[in-house]
DRENSEDO-492514 format. One record per residue (C-alpha): residue in three letters; z, y, x. Coordinates in nm, 3 decimals. Layout:
N
("ALA"; (Z; Y; X));
...
// end
This chain:
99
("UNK"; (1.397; 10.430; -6.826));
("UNK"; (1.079; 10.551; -6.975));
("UNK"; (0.771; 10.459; -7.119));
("UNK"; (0.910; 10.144; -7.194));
("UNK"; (0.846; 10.003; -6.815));
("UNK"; (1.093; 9.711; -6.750));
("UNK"; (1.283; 9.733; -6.427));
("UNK"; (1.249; 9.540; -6.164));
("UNK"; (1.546; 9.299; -6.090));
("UNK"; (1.762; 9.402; -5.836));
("UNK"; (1.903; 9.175; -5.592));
("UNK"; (2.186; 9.119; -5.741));
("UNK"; (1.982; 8.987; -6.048));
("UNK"; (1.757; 8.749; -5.810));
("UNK"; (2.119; 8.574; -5.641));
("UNK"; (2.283; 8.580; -5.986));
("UNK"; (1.966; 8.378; -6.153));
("UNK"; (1.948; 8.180; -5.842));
("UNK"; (2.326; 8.088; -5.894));
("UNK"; (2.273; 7.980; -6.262));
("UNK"; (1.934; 7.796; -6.185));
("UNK"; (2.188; 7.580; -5.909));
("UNK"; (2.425; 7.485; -6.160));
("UNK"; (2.145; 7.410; -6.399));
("UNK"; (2.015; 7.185; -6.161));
("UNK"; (2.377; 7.022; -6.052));
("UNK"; (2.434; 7.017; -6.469));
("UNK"; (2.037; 6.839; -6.505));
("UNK"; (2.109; 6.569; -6.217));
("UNK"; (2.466; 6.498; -6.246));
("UNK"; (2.397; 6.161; -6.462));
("UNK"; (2.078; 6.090; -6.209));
("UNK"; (1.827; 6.116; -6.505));
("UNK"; (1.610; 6.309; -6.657));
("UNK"; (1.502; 6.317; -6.970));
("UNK"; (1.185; 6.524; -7.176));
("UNK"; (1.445; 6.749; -7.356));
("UNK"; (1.613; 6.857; -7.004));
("UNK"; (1.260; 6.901; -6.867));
("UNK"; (1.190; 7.147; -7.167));
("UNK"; (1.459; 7.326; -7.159));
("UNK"; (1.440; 7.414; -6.731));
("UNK"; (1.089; 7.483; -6.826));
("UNK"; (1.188; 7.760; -7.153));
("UNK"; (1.451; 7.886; -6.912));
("UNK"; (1.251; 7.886; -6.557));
("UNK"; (0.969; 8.080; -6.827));
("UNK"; (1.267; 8.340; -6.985));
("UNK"; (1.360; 8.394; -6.580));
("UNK"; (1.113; 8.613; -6.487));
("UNK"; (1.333; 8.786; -6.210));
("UNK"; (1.358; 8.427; -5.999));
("UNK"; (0.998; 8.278; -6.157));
("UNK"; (0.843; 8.350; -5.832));
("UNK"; (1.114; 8.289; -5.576));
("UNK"; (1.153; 7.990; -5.426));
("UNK"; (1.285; 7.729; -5.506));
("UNK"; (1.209; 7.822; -5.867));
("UNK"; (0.855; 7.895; -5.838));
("UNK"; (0.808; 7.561; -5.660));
("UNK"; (1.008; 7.366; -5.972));
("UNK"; (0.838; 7.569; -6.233));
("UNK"; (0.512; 7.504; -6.123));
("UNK"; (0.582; 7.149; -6.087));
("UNK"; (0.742; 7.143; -6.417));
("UNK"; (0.383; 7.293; -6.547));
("UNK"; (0.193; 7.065; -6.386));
("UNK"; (0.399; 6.847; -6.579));
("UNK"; (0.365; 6.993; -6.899));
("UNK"; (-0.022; 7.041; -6.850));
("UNK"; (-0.121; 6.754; -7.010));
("UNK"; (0.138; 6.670; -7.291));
("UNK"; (0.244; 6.360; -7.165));
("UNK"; (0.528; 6.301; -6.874));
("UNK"; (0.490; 5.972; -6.675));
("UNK"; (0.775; 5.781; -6.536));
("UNK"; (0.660; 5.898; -6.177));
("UNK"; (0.624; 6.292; -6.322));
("UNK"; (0.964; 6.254; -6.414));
("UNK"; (1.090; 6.086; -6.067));
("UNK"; (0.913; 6.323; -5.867));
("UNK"; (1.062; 6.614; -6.096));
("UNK"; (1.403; 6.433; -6.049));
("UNK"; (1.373; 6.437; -5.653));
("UNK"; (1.289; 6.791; -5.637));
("UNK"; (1.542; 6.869; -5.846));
("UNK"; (1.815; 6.712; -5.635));
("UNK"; (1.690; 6.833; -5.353));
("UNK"; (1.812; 7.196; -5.465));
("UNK"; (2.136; 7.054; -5.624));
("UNK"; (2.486; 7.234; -5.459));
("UNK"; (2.578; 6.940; -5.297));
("UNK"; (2.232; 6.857; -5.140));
("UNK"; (2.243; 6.873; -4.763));
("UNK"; (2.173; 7.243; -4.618));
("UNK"; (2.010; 7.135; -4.295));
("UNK"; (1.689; 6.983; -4.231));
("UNK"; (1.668; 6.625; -4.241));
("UNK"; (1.660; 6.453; -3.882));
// end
């Protein structure tokens, strides 16, 4: 590499943060709660994943996760909303589209 440009993630690099960010999620909503430190850290790691930061479905949970943050304070329906979204992406959510 030179000039100290950063390559840009290969697919293989996009499907392998993907995978991780799924069992993050499955890991986050296994007890069916979520609490500030768990919305933290998927916000420090969603940040440190720049190859996936813009790829759905982790765009769409970052940004709600810095909506979140915005403000300093996470209300009880912040947190349900968060926890909804989140399951939604979990491994064992449905794959088709709801009838």
């Amino acid at each position: 590499m030179s000039g100290g440009r950063t390559r840009d993630p290969s697919i293989g690099d996009v499907y392998r943060a993907l995978a991780d960010l799924r069992r993050l999620i499955d890991a986050i909503v296994a007890d069916d709660e979520l609490s500030a430190d768990e919305i933290d850290f998927l916000a420090q790691w969603l940040e440190a994943s720049k190859a996936i930061r813009d790829v759905p479905p982790a765009s769409t949970i970052y940004g709600r996760i810095r909506a979140i943050l915005n403000d300093g304070v996470i209300t009880h329906d912040e947190r349900d909303e968060l926890l909804a979204e989140l399951r939604r992406h979990a491994a064992n959510a449905p794959l088709g589209r709801d009838a």
